[in-house]
N, C-alpha and C positions, 0 to 999 in steps of 0.2 A: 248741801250735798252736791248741787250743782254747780256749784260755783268750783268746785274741787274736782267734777269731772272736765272742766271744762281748762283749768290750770291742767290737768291732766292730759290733756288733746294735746298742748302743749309738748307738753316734756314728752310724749309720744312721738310727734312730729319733727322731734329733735333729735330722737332716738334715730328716727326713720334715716335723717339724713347721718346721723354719723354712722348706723352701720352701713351704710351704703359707702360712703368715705373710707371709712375702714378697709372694710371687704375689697374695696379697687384698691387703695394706696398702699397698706399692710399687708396685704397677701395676695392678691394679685400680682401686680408689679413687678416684686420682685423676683417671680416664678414667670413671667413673661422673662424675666431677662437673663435669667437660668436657661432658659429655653429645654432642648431635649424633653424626655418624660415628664417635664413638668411641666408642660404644656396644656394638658389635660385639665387637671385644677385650678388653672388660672382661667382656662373657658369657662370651665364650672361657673368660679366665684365671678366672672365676670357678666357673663351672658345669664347665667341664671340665676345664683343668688344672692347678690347686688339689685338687680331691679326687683327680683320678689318680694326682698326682707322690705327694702327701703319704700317702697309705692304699698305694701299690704301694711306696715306700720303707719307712715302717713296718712295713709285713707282711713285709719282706724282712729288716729287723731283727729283728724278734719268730721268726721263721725261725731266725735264727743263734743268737738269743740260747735258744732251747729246744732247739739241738742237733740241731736236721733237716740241716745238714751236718757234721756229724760224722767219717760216713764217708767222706764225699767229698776 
C-alpha cells in the first residue's frame, strides 16, 4: 500500500504542474490578449489559481512521496 502511495505522489505532482500549465497557457492567455473585461479572470487564473492548485497539489505529492502518510 505504500509503494502505491508513493507512485501516487507522483501522478499528483504531475497533476500539480500541468494544472498549473493549463490554467496559464489555456485560459489565461488567451483572455490576456482579449484584453477589456477579461482582464479580471486571467488575474484570477493567474495570480491566484495557478500558484494555488499547482504548489497545494505538489506539496500534497511530495507529502506522499516522503512517507508522511505512512501511518495513516
Amino acid at each position: 500500500m505504500n509503494a502505491i502511495k508513493k507512485i501516487l505522489g507522483l501522478v499528483w505532482i504531475a497533476l500539480g504542474v500541468a494544472a498549473g500549465i493549463y490554467l496559464v497557457y489555456f485560459q489565461a492567455l488567451p483572455l490576456w490578449e482579449k484584453g477589456g473585461n477579461d482582464l479580471v479572470p486571467a488575474i484570477i487564473y493567474t495570480c491566484v489559481l495557478a500558484p494555488l492548485i499547482s504548489i497545494g497539489m505538489s506539496v500534497f505529492g511530495y507529502y506522499s512521496l516522503t512517507g508522511e502518510f505512512d501511518n495513516v
